[in-house]
N, C-alpha and C positions, 0 to 999 in steps of 0.2 A: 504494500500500500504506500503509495507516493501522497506525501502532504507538502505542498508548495506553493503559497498563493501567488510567486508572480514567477513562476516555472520559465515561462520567453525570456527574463533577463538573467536567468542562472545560468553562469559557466560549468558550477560543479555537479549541482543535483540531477540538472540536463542531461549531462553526458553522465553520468551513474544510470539513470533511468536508460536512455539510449541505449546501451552497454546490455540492457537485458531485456529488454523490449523485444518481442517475438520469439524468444526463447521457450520450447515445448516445455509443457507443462509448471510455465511458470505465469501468471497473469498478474500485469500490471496496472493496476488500478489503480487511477490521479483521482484523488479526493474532489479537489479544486474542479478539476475539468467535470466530474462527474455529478457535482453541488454547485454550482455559482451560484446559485442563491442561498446555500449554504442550509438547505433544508435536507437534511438524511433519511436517506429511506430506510428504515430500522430495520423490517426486513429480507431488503434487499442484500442488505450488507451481513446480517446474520448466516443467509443462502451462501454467500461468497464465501463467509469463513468456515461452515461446516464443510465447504464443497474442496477444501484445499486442507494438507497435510502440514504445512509451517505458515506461520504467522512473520514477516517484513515491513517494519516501519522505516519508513525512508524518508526523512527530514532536515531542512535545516535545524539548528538549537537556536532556537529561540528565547529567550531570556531566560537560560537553564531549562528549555521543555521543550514542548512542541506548539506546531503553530495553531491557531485557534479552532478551525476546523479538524483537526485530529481530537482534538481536546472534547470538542462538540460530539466525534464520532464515540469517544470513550464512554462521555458522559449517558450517552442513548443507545446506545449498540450494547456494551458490556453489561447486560442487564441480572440486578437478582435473580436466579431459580435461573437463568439460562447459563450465565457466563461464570457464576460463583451464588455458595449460600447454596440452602437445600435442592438440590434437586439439577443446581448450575453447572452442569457438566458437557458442555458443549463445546469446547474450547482444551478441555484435559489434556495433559500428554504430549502437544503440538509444541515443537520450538519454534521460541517463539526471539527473533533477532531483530533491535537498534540498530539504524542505520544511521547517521548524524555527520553534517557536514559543521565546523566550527568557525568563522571569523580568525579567533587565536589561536594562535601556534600553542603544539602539546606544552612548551615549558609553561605555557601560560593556564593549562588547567592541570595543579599539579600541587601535591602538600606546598606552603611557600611562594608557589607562582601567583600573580594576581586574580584567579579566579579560585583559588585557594583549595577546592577543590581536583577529586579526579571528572573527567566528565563520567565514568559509573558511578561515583559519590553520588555527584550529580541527577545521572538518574535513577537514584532510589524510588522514588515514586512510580516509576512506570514498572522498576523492577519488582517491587512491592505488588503493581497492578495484575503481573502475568504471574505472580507467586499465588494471589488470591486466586485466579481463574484458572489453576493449575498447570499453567503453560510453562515448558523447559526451557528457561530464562539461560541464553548466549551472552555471554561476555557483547558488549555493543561493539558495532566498525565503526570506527572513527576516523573523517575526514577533518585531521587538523587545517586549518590556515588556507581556507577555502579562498581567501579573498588576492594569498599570492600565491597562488598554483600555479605554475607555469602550463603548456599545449602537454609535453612529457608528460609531468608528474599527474594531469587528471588524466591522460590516458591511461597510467599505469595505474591510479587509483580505480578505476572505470572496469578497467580488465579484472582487479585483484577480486572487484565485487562481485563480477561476472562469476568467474571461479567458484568464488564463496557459496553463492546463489546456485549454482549448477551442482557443488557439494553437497550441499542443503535438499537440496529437490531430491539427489540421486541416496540419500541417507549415510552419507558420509562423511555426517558431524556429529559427534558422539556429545551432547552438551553437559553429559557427567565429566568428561572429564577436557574439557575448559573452561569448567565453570566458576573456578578459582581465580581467571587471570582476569587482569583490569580491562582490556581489550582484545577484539578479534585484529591480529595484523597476521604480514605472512610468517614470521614464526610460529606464532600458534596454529595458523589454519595449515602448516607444514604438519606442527604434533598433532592437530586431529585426524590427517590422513592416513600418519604413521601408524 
């Protein structure tokens, strides 16, 4: 799931989506494109997630979170008795992976760096969210310093998602045991093939 309210002027989240866009058995659904009025079809989107094996948020960070229509989607989608709470099991079991692109560079989210935090510190809450709804919480991918990525670096970022995403789909992300590291980069996504 792609959340990006002005997707035309991204350099980064652009060519990530790109990068996976028409790939078998993966579907990429743009929030934004598919709400511009920002009214969610609750069970349209409920259809979508039972009908797929892993759960992909794909977003910029937005003042530590997600952008408001993700937020809106959480708020109405993730329902009591469906997604968590007696009987919410609709969601169980599925890994569930943070995709995040940052403004600052990693020394800048990090014990001592100016956002003081890790960005998984950071997102506790959403990690909390797929804890609740029993979803297999992945270490998040992190796109540091989205704003000086040179043509290279987003293509290798782009590619490395691709990978990821293709990993993912084909069940060869074991999220017990990366579940410990702070992020998905390619050392880890190397030890979960291994």
């Amino acid at each position: 799931m792609l959340a990006h309210p002005a997707l035309h002027r991204s350099r980064v989240n652009r060519r990530l989506a790109d990068a996976v866009r028409g790939l078998p058995g993966i579907t990429l659904h743009d929030l934004y494109a598919a709400y511009p009025d920002l009214d969610v079809d609750v069970e349209r989107e409920k259809t979508l997630l039972t009908g797929h094996d892993a759960l992909v948020w794909q977003h910029p960070f937005y003042w530590y979170s997600t952008p408001a229509l993700l937020k809106e989607w959480q708020d109405l989608v993730l329902e009591f008795g469906w997604a968590y709470g007696p009987g919410g099991h609709a969601l169980r079991g599925k890994p569930f992976l943070s995709v995040v692109t940052t403004g600052g560079r990693e020394v800048a989210y990090q014990h001592g760096g100016f956002n003081r935090f890790t960005v998984r510190e950071l997102l506790a809450p959403i990690e909390q969210t797929a804890y609740l709804c029993g979803l297999a919480y992945l270490p998040p991918l992190v796109v540091h310093g989205a704003l000086r990525l040179d043509e290279d670096e987003i293509a290798a970022q782009a590619e490395f998602y691709r990978q990821v995403l293709i990993a993912l789909r084909d069940g060869r992300i074991d999220p017990a045991s990366v579940a410990d590291r702070p992020s998905l980069d390619a050392g880890t996504f190397a030890l979960a093939r291994g």
